[in-house]
Structure formats: structure tokens, C-alpha cells
C-alpha positions, 0 to 999 in steps of 0.5 A: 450514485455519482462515483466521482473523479476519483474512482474514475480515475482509479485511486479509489475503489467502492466496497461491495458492489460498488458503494462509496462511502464519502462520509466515512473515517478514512482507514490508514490501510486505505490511506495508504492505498490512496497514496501508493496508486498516485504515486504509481506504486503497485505492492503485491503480497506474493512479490514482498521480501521474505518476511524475516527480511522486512519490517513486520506489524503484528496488526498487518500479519495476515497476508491474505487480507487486502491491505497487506501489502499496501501497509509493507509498501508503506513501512519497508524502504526498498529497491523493486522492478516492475513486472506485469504490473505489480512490484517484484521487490528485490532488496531491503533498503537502510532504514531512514534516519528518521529522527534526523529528518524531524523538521 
């Protein structure tokens, strides 16, 4: 099966072995995945902050699973520098004033 544009140019990846699934419910996690990679942003669960320093869902508090760190990447403002390939988080942002920024 044709892969497309996408998984060509790495945004998306298939499930196990290689399968797509086009008209599947897109997932937040995997959303949020979509999202980081064309923003060039490369969370990894072993560079976040300590957890007592981030904001922290009790539906995404398995780190082992593999959007963990893409849904920390999404809730956590923060300052991080890249080292080989991959965020090394290095400070916890204020938190956006997120009611004043409703349109």
C-alpha cells in the first residue's frame, strides 16, 4: 500500500508493520505528534523536567508509553536545547494567561 506524502516525509508513522490506517479517529496523542514533528520539536520522556516541576495528567502518567512525552510537550510551556536530536528541557515557563488570549 501507497504510504503517502506524509510518512515520506516523516510526520506520520504506520502501526506494526508498516500499516496505515486513513480512515481511522485520529488520537489526541497522535495529533499532537503530527504537530510537534512539523513544528520541529522532539520531546523525549528521558530529557522532561522532574515531574513535581511539570503540569501532569493522570491519563498520560505511564512514562513508558509512547506518547508520553509528546502530550508533556503539549501541556508544558518551556525553555529547552536541543542535544542529539532530542529536547533537553531546561526550565519550566509561566503559564499563559490562557483566558486572555480567548478571541
Amino acid at each position: 500500500a501507497e504510504q503517502g506524502v506524509a510518512a515520506e516525509i516523516g510526520l506520520i508513522e504506520g502501526y506494526g508493520g508498516n500499516v496505515f490506517r486513513p480512515d481511522a479517529t485520529i488520537t489526541p496523542a497522535e495529533a499532537c505528534t503530527i504537530i510537534h514533528r512539523t513544528l520541529g520539536r522532539a520531546p523525549d520522556a528521558d530529557h522532561l523536567l522532574p515531574v513535581a516541576q511539570m503540569n501532569t495528567w493522570p491519563d498520560n502518567s505511564d512514562t513508558g508509553v509512547w506518547y508520553y512525552a509528546q502530550i508533556q510537550e503539549a501541556t508544558n510551556s518551556h525553555a529547552y536545547r536541543m542535544s542529539n536530536g532530542a529536547e533537553q528541557w531546561t526550565r519550566r515557563l509561566p503559564e499563559p494567561d490562557w483566558d486572555a488570549l480567548q478571541l
